[in-house]
Legacy VTK file of the C-alpha trace (Angstrom):
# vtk DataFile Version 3.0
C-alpha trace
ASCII
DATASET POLYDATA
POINTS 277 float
-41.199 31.651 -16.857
-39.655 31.777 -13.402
-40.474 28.617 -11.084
-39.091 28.387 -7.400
-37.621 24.629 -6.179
-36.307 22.939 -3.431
-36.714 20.515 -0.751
-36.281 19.708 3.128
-35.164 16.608 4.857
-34.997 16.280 8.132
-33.629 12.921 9.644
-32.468 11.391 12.790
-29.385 9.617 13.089
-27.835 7.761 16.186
-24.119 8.502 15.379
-21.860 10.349 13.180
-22.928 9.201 9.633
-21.150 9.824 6.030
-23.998 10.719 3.524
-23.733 10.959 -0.077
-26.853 13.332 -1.708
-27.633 14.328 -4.598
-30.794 17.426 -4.543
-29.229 19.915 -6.247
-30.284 20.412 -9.825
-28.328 19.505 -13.160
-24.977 20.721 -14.250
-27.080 21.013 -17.543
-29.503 23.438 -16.070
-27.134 25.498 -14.181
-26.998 28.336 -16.663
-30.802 28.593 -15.910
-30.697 28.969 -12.263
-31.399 32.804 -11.349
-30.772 31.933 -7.658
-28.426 28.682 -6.856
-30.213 25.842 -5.063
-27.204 25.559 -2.501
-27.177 22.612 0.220
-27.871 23.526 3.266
-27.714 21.875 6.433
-28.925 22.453 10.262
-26.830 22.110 12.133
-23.764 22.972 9.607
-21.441 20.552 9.018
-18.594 20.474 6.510
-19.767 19.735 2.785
-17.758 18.299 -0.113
-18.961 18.376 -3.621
-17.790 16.354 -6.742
-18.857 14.486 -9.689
-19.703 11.148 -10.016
-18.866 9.033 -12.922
-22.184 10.457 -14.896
-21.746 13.978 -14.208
-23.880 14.078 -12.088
-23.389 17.339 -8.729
-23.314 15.384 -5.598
-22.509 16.491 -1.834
-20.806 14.394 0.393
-20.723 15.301 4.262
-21.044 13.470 7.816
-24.130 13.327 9.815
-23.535 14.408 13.470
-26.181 12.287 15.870
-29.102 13.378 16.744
-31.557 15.491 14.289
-30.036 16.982 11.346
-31.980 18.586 8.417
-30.702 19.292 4.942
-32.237 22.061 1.775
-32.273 23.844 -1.025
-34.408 26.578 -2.377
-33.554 27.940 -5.755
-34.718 29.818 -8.757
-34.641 28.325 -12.135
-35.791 30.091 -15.586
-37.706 27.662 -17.634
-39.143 27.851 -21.235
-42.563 27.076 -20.500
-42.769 24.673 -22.971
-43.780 20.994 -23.142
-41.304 18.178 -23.186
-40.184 17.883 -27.167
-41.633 15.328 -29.399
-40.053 14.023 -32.494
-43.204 11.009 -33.471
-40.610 10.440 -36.751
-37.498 9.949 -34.541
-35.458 6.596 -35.587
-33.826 4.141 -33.598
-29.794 2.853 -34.621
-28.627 -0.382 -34.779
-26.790 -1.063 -32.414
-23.258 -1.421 -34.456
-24.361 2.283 -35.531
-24.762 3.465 -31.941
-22.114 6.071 -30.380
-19.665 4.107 -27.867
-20.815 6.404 -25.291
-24.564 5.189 -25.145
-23.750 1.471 -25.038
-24.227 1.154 -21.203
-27.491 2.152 -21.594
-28.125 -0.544 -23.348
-27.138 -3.173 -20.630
-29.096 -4.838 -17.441
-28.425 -3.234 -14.078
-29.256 -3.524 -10.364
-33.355 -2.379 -10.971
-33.357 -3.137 -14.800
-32.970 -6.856 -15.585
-33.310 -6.090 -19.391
-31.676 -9.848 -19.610
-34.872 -11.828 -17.839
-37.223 -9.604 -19.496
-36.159 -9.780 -23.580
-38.314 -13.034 -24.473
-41.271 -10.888 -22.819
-40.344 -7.510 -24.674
-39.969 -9.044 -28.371
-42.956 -10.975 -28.023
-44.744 -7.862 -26.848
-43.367 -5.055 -29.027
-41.721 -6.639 -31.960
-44.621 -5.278 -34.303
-44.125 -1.757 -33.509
-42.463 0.123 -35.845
-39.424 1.051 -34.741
-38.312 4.352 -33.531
-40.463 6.822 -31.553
-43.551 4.519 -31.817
-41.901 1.443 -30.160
-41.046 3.227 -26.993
-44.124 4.917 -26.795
-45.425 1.672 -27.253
-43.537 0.964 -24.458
-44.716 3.424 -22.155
-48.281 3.370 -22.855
-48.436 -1.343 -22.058
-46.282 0.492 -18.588
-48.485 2.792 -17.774
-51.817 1.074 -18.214
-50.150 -2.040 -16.474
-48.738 -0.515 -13.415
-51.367 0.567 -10.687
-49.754 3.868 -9.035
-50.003 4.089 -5.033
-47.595 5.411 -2.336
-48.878 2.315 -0.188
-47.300 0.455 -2.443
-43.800 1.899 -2.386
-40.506 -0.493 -1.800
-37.242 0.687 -2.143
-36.015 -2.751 -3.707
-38.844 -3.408 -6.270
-37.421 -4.150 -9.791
-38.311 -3.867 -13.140
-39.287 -7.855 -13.062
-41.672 -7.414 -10.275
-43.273 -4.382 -11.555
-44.389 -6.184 -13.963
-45.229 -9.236 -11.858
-46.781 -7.080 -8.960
-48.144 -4.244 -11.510
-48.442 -1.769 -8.644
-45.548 0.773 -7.881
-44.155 4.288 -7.950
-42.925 6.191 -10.579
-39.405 4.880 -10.059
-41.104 1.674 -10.527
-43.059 2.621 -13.999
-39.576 3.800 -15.460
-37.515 1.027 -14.064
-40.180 -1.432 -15.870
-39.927 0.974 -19.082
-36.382 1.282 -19.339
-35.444 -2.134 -18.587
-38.348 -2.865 -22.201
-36.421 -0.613 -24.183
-33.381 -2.059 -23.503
-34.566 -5.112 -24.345
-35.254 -3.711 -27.536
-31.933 -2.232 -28.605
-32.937 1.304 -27.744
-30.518 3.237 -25.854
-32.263 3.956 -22.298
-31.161 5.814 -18.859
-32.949 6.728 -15.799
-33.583 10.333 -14.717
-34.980 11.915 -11.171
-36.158 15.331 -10.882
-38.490 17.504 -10.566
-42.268 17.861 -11.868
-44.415 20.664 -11.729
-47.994 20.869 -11.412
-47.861 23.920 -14.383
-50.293 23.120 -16.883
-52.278 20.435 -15.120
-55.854 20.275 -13.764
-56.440 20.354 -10.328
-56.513 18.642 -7.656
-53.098 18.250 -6.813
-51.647 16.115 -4.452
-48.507 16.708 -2.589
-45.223 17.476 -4.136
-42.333 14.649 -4.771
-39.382 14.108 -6.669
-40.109 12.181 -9.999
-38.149 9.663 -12.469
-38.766 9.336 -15.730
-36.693 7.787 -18.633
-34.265 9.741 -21.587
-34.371 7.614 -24.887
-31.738 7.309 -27.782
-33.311 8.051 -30.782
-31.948 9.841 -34.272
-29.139 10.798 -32.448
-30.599 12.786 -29.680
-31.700 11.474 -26.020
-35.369 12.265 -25.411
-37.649 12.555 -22.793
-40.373 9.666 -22.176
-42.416 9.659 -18.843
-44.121 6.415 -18.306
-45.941 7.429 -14.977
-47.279 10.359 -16.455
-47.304 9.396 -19.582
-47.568 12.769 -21.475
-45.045 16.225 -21.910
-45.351 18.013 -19.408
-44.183 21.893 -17.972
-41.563 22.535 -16.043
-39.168 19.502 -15.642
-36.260 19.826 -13.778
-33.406 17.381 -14.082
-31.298 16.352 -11.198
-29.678 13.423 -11.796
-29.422 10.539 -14.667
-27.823 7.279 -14.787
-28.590 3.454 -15.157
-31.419 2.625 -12.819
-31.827 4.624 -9.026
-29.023 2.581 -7.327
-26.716 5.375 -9.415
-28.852 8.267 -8.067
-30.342 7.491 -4.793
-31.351 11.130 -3.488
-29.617 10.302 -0.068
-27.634 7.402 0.677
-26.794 6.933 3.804
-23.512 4.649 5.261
-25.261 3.630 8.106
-28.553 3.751 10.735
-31.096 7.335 10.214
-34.446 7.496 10.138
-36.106 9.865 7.802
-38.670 12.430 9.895
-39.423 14.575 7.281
-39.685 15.398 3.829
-40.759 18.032 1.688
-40.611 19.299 -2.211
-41.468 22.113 -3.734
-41.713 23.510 -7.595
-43.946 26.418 -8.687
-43.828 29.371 -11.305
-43.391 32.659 -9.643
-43.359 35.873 -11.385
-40.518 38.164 -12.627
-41.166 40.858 -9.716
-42.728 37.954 -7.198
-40.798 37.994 -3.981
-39.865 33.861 -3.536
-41.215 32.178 -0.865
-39.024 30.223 1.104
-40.389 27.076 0.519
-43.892 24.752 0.923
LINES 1 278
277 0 1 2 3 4 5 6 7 8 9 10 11 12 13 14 15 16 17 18 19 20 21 22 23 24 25 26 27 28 29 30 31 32 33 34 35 36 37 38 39 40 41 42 43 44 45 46 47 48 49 50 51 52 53 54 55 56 57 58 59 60 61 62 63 64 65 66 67 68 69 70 71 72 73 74 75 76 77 78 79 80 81 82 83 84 85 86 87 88 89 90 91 92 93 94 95 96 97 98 99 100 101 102 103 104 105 106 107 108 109 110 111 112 113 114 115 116 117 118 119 120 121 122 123 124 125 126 127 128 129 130 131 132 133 134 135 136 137 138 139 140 141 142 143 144 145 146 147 148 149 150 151 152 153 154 155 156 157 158 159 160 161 162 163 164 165 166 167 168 169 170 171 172 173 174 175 176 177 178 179 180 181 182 183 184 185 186 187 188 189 190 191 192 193 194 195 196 197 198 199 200 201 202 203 204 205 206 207 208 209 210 211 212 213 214 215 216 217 218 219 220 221 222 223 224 225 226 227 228 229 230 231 232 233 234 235 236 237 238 239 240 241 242 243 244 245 246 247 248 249 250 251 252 253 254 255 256 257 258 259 260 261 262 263 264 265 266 267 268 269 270 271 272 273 274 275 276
């Protein structure tokens, strides 16, 4: 299947300001992208792209004041299919583990794996290891965390997720990933897109999502403790340690966000696109 993305941001800012963002999808995914989801930006202004040290696309560029608005609006060819499940995938020791994957095993800004082991053995330890632990994991997560916009905040960790047990989906994967660290399982943080393909309606209006990628049998895996099922039509745009490696926008200094939009849909083979939601 075909499915259109993108997104619009408008903001306001009172003075020339360097942004860093990162909207465009996956290196990973590029091969799948019928039309590019290029950056765009009104009014133009110079744009620099490079990789950070995850491989992850971002675009780097200065803010005149005043309004300035920033999209994309591509088309990506998708499978159709759920996210894979492997129920007899097995977790490493750790002295087994690839060097590469050891960071993922470590606290970070959101993720205080560290204050949270005592809680995580006592609460998982008699789950069989492997697949079952972690979806362990994400089922205690998603039961215990009450989802609400209202209760968004941009500095909520993993600790007082679980303290608070209200919070956004960065908040449900921070809480999960920081558990399965705890547990010697190999565990990064991944924002994206989420369709509505597949899903009963109502549906409410579109975001970016994060969900978690698990080490297991070799192989990272996708786990989704918000949702908490596989879903269609996934769309990866950045991974890392916790969201302070993949903030969407960061911003080196005052703005004020006025508007925001996302968009992800299946369109036919001879559908003419929309341009957007």
């Amino acid at each position: 299947m075909r499915m259109q993305l993108g997104c619009r941001l408008s903001f306001w800012l009172p003075q020339p300001t360097p942004m860093i963002l990162l909207l465009n999808v996956h290196y990973s995914r590029a091969s799948d992208l019928v039309r590019p989801d290029l950056l765009m930006t009104d009014p133009p202004v110079e744009i620099e792209a490079y990789r950070d040290s995850f491989g992850n696309w971002c675009n780097r560029l200065v803010a005149p004041p005043g309004m300035m608005t920033v999209s994309t609006d591509g088309i990506i060819k998708d499978s159709g299919l759920p996210d894979p499940i492997d129920l007899s995938a097995e977790q490493q020791p750790v002295d087994q583990l690839p060097s590469e994957v050891l960071p993922f095993l470590l606290p970070s800004r959101y993720c205080e794996s560290d204050v949270l082991s005592d809680f995580a053995w006592n609460r998982f330890n008699h789950e069989p290891l492997g697949w079952p632990r972690v979806q362990a994991v994400c089922d205690f997560v998603h039961n215990h965390v009450r989802f609400g916009y209202e209760n968004s905040r941009p500095t909520r960790t993993a600790v007082e997720t679980l303290n608070e047990a209200v919070g956004v989906c960065r908040d449900f994967t921070h809480l999960a990933v920081a558990l399965c660290r705890c547990l010697n399982i190999p565990t990064r943080y991944c924002t994206g897109y989420i369709s509505d393909i597949g899903q009963p309606p109502p549906y409410g209006a579109m975001d970016f999502a994060a969900w978690m990628e698990v080490y297991l049998g070799g192989k990272w895996w996708v786990f989704d403790p918000r949702n908490n099922d596989a879903r269609l039509g996934r769309v990866l745009i950045a991974r890392g340690r916790d969201a302070a490696d993949v903030p969407l926008t960061h911003s080196f200094g005052q703005h004020e966000l006025k508007n925001f939009e996302v968009w992800i849909g299946e369109v036919g083979e001879t559908t003419e696109p929309s341009s957007g939601q």
